[in-house]
MMTF fields as JSON, N, C-alpha, C and O atoms, coordinates in Angstrom:
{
  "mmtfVersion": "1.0.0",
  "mmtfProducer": "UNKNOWN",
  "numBonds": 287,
  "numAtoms": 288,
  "numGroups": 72,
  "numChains": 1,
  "numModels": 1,
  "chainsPerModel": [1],
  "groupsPerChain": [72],
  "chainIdList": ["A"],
  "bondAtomList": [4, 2, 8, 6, 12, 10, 16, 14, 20, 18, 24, 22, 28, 26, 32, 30, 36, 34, 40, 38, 44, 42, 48, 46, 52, 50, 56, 54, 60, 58, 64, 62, 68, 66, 72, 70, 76, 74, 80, 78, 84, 82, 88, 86, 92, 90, 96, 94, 100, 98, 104, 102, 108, 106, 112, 110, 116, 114, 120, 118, 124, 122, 128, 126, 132, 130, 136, 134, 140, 138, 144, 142, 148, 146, 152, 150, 156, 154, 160, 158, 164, 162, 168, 166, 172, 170, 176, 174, 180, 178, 184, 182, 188, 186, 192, 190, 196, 194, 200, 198, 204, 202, 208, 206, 212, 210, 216, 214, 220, 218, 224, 222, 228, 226, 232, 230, 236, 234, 240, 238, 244, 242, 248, 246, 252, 250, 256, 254, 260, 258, 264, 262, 268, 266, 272, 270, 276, 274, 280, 278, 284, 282],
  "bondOrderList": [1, 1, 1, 1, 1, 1, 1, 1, 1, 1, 1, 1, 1, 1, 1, 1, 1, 1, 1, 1, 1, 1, 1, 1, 1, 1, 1, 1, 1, 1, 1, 1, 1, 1, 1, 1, 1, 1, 1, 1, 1, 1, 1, 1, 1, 1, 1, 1, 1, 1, 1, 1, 1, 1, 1, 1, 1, 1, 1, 1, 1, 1, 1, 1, 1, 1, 1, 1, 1, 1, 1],
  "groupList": [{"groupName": "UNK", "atomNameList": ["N", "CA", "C", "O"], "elementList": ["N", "C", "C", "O"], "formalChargeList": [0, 0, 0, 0], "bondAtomList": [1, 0, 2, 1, 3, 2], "bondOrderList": [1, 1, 2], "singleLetterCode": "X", "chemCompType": "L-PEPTIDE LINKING"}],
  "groupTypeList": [0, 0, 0, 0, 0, 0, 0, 0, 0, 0, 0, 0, 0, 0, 0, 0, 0, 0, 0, 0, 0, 0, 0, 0, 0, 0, 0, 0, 0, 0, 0, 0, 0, 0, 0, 0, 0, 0, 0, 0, 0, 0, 0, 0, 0, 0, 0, 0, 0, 0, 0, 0, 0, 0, 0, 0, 0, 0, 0, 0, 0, 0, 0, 0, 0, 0, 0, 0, 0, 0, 0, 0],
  "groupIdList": [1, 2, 3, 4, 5, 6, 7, 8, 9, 10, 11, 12, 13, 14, 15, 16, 17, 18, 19, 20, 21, 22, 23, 24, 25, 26, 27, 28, 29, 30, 31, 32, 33, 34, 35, 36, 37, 38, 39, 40, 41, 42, 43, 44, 45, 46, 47, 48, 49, 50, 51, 52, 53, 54, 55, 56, 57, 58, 59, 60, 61, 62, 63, 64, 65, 66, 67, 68, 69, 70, 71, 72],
  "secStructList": [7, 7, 7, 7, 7, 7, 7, 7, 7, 2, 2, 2, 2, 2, 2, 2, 2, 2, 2, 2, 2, 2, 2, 2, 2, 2, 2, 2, 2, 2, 2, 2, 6, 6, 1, 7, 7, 1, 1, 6, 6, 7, 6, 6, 7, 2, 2, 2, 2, 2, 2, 2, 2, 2, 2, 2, 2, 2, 2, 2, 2, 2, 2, 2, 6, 1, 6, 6, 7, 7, 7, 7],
  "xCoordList": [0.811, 0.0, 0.861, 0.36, 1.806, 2.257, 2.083, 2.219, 1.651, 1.444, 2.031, 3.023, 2.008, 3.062, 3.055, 2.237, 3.643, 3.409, 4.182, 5.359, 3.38, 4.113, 4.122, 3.174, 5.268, 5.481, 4.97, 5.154, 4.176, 3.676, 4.979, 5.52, 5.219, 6.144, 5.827, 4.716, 7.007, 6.771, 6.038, 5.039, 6.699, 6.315, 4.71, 4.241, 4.319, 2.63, 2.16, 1.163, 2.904, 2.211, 2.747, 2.349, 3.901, 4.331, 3.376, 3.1, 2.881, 1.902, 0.503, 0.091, 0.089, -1.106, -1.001, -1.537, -0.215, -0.169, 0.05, -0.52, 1.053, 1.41, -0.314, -0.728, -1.175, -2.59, -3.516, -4.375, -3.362, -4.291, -3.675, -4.165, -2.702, -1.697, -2.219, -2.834, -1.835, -2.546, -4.123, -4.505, -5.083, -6.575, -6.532, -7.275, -5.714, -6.392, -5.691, -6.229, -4.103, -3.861, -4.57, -4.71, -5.12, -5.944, -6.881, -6.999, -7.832, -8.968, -8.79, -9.776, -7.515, -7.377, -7.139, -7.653, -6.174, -5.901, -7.214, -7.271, -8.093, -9.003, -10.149, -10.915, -10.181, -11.109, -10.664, -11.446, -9.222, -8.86, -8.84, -8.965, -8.718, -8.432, -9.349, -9.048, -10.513, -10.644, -10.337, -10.553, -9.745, -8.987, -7.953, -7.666, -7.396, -5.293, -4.621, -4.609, -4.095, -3.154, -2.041, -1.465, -2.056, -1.117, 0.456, 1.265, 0.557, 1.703, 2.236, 1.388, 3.689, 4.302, 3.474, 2.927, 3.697, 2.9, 2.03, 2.075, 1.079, -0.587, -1.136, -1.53, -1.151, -1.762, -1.421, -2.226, -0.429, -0.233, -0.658, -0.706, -0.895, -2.64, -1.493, -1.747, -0.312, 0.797, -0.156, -0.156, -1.029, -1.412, -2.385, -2.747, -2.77, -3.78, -2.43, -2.786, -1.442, -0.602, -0.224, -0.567, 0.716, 1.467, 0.452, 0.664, -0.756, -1.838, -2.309, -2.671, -2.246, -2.19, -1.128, -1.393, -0.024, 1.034, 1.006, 1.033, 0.936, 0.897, -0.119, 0.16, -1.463, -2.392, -1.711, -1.605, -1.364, -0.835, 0.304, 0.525, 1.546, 2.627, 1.704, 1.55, 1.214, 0.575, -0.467, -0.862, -0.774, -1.249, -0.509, -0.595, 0.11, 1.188, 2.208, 2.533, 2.426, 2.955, 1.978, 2.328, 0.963, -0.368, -0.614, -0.882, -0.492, -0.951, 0.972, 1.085, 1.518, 2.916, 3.252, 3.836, 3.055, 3.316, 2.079, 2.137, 1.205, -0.106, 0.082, 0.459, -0.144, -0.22, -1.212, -2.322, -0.013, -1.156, -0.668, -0.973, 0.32, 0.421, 1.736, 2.781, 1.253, 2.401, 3.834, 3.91, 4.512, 6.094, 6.803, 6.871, 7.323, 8.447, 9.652, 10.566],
  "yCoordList": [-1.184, 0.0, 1.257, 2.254, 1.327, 2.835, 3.283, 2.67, 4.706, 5.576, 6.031, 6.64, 6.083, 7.021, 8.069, 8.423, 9.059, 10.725, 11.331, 11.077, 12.158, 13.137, 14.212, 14.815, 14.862, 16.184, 16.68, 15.99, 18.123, 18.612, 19.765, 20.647, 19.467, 20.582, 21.943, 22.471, 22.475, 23.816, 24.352, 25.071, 23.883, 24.327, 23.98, 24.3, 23.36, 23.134, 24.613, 25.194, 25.098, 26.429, 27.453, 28.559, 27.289, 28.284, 28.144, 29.154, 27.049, 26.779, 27.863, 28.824, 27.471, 27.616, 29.826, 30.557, 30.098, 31.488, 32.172, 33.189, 31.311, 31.852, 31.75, 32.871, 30.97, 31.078, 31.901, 32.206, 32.373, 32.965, 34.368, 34.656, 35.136, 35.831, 36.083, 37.052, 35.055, 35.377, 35.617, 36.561, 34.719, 35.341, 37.014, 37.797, 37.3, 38.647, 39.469, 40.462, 39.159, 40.044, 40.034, 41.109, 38.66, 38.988, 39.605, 40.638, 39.21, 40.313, 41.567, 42.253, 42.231, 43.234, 43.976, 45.074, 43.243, 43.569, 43.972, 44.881, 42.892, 42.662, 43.82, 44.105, 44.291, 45.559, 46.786, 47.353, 47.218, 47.943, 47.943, 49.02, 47.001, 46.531, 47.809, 48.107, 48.525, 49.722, 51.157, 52.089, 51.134, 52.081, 52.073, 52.355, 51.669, 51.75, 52.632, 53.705, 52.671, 53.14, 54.511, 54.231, 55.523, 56.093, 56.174, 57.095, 54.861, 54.62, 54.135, 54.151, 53.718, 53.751, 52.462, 52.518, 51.064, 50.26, 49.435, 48.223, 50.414, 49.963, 49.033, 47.92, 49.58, 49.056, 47.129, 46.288, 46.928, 45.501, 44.819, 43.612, 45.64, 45.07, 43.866, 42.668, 44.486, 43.355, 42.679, 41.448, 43.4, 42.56, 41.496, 40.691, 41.515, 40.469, 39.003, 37.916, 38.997, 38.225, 37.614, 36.502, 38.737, 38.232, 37.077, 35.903, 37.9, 37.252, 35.611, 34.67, 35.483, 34.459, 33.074, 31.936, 33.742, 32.81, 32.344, 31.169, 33.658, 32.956, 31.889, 31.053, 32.083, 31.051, 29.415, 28.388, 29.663, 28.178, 27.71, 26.522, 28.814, 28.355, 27.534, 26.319, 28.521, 28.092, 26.924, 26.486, 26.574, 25.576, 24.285, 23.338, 24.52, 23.307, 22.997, 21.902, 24.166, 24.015, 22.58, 21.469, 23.155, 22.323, 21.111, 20.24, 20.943, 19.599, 18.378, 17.263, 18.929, 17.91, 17.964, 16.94, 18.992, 18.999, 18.515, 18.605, 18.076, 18.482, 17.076, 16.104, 16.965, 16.131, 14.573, 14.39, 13.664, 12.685, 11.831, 10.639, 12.539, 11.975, 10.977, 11.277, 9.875, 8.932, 8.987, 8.886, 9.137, 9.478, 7.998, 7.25, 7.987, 6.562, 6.747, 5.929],
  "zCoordList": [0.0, 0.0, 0.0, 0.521, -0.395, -1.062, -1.851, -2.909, -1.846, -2.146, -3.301, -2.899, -4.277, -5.888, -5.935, -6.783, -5.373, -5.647, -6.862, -7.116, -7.575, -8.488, -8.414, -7.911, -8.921, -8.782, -10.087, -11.09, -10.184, -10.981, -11.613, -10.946, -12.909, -13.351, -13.268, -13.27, -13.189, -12.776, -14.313, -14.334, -15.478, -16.67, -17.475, -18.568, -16.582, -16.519, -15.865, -16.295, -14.891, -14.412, -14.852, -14.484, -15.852, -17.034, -18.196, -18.844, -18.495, -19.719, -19.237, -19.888, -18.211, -17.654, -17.869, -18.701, -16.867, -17.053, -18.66, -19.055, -19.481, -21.232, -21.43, -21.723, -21.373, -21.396, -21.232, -22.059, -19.959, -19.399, -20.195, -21.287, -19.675, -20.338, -21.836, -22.28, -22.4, -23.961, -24.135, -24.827, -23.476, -23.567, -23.363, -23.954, -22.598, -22.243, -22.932, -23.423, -23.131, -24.412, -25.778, -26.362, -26.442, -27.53, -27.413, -28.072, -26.572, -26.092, -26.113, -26.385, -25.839, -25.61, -26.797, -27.011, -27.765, -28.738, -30.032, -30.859, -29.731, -30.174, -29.988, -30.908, -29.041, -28.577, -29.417, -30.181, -29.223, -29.64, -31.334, -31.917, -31.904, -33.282, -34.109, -35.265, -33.36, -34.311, -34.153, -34.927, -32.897, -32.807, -32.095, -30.931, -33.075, -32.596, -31.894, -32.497, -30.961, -30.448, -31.577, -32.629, -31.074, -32.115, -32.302, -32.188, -32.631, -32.256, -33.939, -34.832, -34.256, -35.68, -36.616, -37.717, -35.436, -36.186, -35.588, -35.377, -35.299, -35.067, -35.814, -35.465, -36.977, -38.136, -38.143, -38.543, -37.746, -37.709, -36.42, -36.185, -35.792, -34.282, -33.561, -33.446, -33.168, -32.149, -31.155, -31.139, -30.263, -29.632, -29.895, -29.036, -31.024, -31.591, -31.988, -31.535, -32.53, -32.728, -31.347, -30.946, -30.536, -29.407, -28.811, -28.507, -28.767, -27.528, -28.385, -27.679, -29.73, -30.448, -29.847, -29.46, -29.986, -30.013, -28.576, -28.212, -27.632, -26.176, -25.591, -24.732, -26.267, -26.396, -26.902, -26.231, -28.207, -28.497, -28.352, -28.588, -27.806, -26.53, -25.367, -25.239, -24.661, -23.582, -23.505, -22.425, -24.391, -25.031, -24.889, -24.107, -25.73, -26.217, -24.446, -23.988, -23.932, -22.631, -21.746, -21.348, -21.737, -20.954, -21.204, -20.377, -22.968, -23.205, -22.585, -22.076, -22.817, -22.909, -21.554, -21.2, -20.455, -19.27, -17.823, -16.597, -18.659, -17.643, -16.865, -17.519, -15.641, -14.443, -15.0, -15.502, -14.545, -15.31, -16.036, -16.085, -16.796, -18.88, -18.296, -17.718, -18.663, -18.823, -20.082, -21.307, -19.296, -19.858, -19.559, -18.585, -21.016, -21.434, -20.723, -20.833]
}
C-alpha cells in the first residue's frame, strides 16, 4: 500500500499562465483593433498576434506537461 506521488512541473504552471496571459492580451488587442493606439505600427494590431502565439505556446505548454500523462 504505497502511495506514488508526483510532482507537478513547474512548466505546466508556465503553460497555464502563457494562457491565461494570452486570452487577455488577444482580447485586448481585439477591442482595440478599431482604434489603434497612435503609435508607428498599429496598423499591424501586435497585440492580436502576441496574444495568439501565447495562447498556443501556452497551449502546447499544458498539453505535454499536464499532471497525469504517462512518460516513457
Amino acid at each position: 500500500m504505497s502511495e506514488e506521488r508526483h510532482m507537478i512541473p513547474v512548466w505546466f504552471f508556465v503553460g497555464i499562465l502563457l494562457f491565461i496571459f494570452g486570452i487577455l492580451i488577444f482580447v485586448t488587442g481585439l477591442a482595440e483593433w478599431s482604434h489603434p493606439p497612435a503609435t508607428e505600427l498599429a496598423n499591424l494590431h501586435p497585440p492580436v498576434w502576441w496574444g495568439a502565439l501565447m495562447i498556443v505556446m501556452g497551449g502546447l505548454f499544458i498539453q505535454f506537461t499536464r499532471p497525469g500523462k504517462k512518460t516513457k
